[in-house]
C-alpha positions in Angstrom: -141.3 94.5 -0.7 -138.7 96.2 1.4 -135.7 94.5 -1.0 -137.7 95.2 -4.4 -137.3 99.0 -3.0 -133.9 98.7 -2.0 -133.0 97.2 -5.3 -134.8 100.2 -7.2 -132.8 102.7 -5.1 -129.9 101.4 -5.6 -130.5 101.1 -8.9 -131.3 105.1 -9.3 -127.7 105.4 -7.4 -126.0 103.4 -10.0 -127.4 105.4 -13.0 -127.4 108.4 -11.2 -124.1 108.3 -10.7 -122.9 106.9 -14.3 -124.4 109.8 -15.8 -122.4 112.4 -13.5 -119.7 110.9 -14.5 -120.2 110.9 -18.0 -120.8 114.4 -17.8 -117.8 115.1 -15.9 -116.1 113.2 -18.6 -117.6 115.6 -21.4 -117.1 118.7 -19.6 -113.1 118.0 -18.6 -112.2 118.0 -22.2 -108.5 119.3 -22.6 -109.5 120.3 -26.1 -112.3 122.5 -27.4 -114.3 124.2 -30.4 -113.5 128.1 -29.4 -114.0 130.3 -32.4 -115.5 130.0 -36.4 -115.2 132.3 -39.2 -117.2 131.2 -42.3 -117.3 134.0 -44.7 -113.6 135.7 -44.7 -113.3 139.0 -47.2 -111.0 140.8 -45.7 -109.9 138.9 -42.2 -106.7 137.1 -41.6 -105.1 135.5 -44.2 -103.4 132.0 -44.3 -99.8 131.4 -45.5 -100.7 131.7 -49.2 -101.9 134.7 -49.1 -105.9 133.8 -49.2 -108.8 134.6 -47.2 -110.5 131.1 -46.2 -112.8 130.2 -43.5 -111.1 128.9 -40.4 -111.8 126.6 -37.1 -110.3 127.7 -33.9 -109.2 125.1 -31.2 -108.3 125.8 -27.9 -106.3 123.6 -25.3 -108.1 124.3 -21.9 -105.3 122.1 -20.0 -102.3 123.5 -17.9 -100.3 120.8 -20.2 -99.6 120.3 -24.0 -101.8 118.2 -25.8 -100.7 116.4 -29.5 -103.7 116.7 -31.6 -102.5 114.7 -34.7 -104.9 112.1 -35.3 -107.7 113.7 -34.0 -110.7 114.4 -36.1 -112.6 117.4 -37.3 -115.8 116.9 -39.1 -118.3 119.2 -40.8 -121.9 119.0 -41.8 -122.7 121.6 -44.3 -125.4 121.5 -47.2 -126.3 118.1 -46.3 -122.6 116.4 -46.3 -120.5 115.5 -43.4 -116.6 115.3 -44.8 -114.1 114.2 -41.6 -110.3 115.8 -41.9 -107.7 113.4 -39.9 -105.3 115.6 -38.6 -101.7 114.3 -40.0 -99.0 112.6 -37.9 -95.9 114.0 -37.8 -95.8 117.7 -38.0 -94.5 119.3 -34.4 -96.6 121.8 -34.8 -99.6 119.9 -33.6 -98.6 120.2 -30.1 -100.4 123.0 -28.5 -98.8 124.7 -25.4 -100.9 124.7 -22.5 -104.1 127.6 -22.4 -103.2 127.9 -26.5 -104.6 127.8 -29.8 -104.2 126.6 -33.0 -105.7 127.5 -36.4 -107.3 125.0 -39.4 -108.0 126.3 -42.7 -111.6 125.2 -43.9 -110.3 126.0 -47.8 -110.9 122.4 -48.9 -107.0 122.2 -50.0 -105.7 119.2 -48.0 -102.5 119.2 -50.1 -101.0 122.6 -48.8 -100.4 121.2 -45.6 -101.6 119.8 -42.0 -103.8 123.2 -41.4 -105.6 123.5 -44.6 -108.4 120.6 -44.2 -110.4 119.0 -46.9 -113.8 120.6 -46.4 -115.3 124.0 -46.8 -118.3 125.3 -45.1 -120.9 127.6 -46.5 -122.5 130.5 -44.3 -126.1 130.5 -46.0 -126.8 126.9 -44.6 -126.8 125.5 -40.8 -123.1 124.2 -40.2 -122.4 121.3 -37.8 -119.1 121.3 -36.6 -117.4 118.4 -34.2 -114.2 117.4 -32.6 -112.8 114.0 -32.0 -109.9 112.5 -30.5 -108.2 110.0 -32.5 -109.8 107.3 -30.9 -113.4 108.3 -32.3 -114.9 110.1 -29.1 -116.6 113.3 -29.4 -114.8 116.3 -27.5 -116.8 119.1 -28.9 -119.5 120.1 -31.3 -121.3 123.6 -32.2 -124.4 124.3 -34.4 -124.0 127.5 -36.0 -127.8 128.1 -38.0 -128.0 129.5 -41.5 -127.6 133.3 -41.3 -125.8 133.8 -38.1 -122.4 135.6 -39.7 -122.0 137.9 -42.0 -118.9 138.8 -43.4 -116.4 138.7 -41.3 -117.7 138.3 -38.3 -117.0 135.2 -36.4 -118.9 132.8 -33.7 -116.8 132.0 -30.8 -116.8 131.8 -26.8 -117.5 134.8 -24.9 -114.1 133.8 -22.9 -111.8 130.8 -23.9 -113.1 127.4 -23.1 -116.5 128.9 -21.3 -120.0 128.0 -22.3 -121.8 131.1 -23.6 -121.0 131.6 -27.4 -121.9 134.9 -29.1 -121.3 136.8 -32.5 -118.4 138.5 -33.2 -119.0 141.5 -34.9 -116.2 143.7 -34.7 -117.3 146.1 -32.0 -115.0 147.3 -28.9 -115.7 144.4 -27.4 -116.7 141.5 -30.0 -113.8 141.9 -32.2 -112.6 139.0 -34.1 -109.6 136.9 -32.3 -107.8 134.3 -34.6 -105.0 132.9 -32.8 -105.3 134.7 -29.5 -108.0 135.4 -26.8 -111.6 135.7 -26.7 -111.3 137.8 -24.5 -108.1 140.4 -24.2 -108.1 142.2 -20.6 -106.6 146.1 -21.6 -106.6 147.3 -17.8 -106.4 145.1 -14.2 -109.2 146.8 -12.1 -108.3 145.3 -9.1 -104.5 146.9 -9.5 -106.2 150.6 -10.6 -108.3 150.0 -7.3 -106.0 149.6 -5.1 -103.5 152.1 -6.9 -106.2 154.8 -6.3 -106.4 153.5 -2.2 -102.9 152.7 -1.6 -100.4 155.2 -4.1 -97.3 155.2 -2.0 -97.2 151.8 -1.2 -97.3 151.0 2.9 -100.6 149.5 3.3 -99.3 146.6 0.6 -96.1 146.5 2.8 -98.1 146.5 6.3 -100.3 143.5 4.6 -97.4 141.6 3.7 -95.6 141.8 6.8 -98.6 140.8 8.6 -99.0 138.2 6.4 -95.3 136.7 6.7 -95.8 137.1 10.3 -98.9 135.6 11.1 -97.1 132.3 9.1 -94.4 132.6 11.4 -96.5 132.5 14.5 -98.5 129.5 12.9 -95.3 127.5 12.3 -93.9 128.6 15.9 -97.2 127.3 17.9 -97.5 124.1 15.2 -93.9 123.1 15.8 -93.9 123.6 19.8 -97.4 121.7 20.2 -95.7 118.4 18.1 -92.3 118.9 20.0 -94.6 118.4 23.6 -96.3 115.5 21.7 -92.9 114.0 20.7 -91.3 114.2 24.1 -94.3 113.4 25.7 -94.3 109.9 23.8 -91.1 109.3 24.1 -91.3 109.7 28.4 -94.0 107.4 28.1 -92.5 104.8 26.1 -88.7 104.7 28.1 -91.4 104.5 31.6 -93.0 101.7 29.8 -89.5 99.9 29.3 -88.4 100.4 32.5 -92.0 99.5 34.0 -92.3 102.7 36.3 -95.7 104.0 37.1 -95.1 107.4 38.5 -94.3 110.2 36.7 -93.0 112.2 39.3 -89.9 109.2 40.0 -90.5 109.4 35.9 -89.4 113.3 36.0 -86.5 112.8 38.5 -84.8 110.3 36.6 -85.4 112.1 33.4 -86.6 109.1 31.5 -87.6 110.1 27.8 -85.3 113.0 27.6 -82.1 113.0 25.2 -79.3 115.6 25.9 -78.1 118.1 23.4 -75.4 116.0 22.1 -77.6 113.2 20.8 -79.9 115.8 18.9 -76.2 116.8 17.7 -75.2 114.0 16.4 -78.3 112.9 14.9 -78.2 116.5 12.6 -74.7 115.9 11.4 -75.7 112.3 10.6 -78.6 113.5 8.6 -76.9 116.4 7.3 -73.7 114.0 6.0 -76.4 111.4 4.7 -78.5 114.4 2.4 -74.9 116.1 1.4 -73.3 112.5 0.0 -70.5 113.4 2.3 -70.8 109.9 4.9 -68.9 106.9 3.5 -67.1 108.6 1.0 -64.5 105.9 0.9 -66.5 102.6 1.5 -64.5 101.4 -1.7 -61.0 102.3 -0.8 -59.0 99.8 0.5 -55.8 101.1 1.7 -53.0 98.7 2.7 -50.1 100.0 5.1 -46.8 98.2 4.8 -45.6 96.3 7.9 -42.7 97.6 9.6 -41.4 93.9 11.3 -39.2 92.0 9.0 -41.0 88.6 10.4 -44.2 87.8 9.0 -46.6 84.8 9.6 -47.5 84.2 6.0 -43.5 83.9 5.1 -43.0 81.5 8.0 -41.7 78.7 6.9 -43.9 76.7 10.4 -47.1 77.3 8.9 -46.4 75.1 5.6 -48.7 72.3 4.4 -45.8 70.1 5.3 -43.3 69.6 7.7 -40.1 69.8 6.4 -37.8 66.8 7.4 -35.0 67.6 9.3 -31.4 66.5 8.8 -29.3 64.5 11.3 
């Protein structure tokens, strides 16, 4: 009984933990659905001069992602049409925290922003993003009625979870291209502008700041230094098989004068400057002043020369 419920624990653990990770899969998706327009009278226009519905993407990522090949499909009035994004065009790299633009005017032909698909604002539109290898990155519902004219259905903030109508108020104005969200004033720089106008409690913070570091690195350093010289006493009175630190102390065993420390720095330093061994490959040969010279000797031949009587 005890290993049927073992078994089923385990079992819980396994699943358990496969679905986290799916979900942490799904929710660390470098690319995402950030903003639709589906009825545009008077918004932005695309580069021929038309007002066309559009599909925002945003890439989340602090890297640029390539999304040619990937997939946008739509499900409006009861038809689900997929646009492959071309291969190719440079411009389907997005910079990292940026967006780019499709056209949803149904003209394919005008090039890799203009899809093939158009989406109609009286009926629910589906609307999903996949890589090029067929997974789904994204997806939003937007139900019949939702927009009006130019108003759009996006993120509150890029790549959060909350979606909301854009209406063109102060603060739910449409945002092709850009930011959900555009910050005009930092409150926490007015804030401390109002406490702090001349400037020396920044400069006190700072210098306690760069201080405090200082006094960390100091205490950090000194500690491993006793470690290291500790170590080292114990291992040279471990060679030489003495017992006492006290006859250990006398003798100073373990403890390197400041020459060696020296040397080993301008080692190091020669070794990380490319300035040790600069000639390992030159071979220099100095002429020999004698007149004699073993190799020219006529002793050393292979063979002895006969001599004459």
């Amino acid at each position: 009984m005890s290993k049927l419920k073992n078994g089923i624990f385990l079992s819980l653990l396994i699943v358990l933990g496969f679905c986290s990770s799916c979900q942490e899969q799904r929710s660390n998706n470098k690319l995402l659905l950030n903003e639709v327009l589906l009825n545009n009278e008077s918004n932005l226009q695309d580069d021929y001069g038309r007002n066309s519905a559009w599909v925002e993407i945003f890439n989340r990522s602090f890297g640029s992602t390539d999304i040619a090949a990937h997939r946008i499909r739509v499900k409006s009035d009861g038809d689900t049409i997929t646009y492959i994004i071309p291969k190719g065009d440079v411009q389907t790299v997005i910079k990292p925290r940026q967006h780019t633009l499709f056209w949803a005017d149904g003209e394919p032909r005008r090039g890799t922003f203009h899809t093939n698909f158009t989406m109609n604002p009286d009926v629910q539109n589906w609307i999903g993003l996949y890589d090029s290898g067929g997974k789904l990155l994204d997806e939003i519902v937007i139900p019949a009625g939702t927009l009006q004219a130019d108003q759009s259905f996006a993120r509150i903030t890029d790549g959060e979870e909350n979606w909301q109508v854009k209406d063109g108020g102060v603060d739910r104005y449409v945002t092709p291209n850009t930011n959900n969200l555009t910050m005009d004033a930092n409150t926490k720089v007015e804030n401390f502008e109002e406490q702090d106008r001349s400037g020396v409690g920044m400069a006190i913070s700072a210098m306690i700041v760069v201080f405090s570091g200082l006094l960390c690195l100091f205490i950090i350093f000194k500690i491993i230094g006793k470690i290291a010289v500790s170590m080292s006493k114990r291992n040279a009175m471990r060679a030489k098989g003495i017992t006492d630190f006290k006859e250990a102390s006398e003798k100073k065993l373990g403890e390197a004068p400041g020459e060696v420390f020296a040397a080993i720095s301008m080692a190091m330093h020669e070794m990380q400057n490319d300035v040790h061994d600069m000639e390992d490959t030159v071979l220099t040969i100095a002429p020999v002043k004698r007149k004699y010279s073993p190799w020219s000797s006529k002793i050393y031949t292979l063979r002895e020369t006969p001599h004459k009587k």
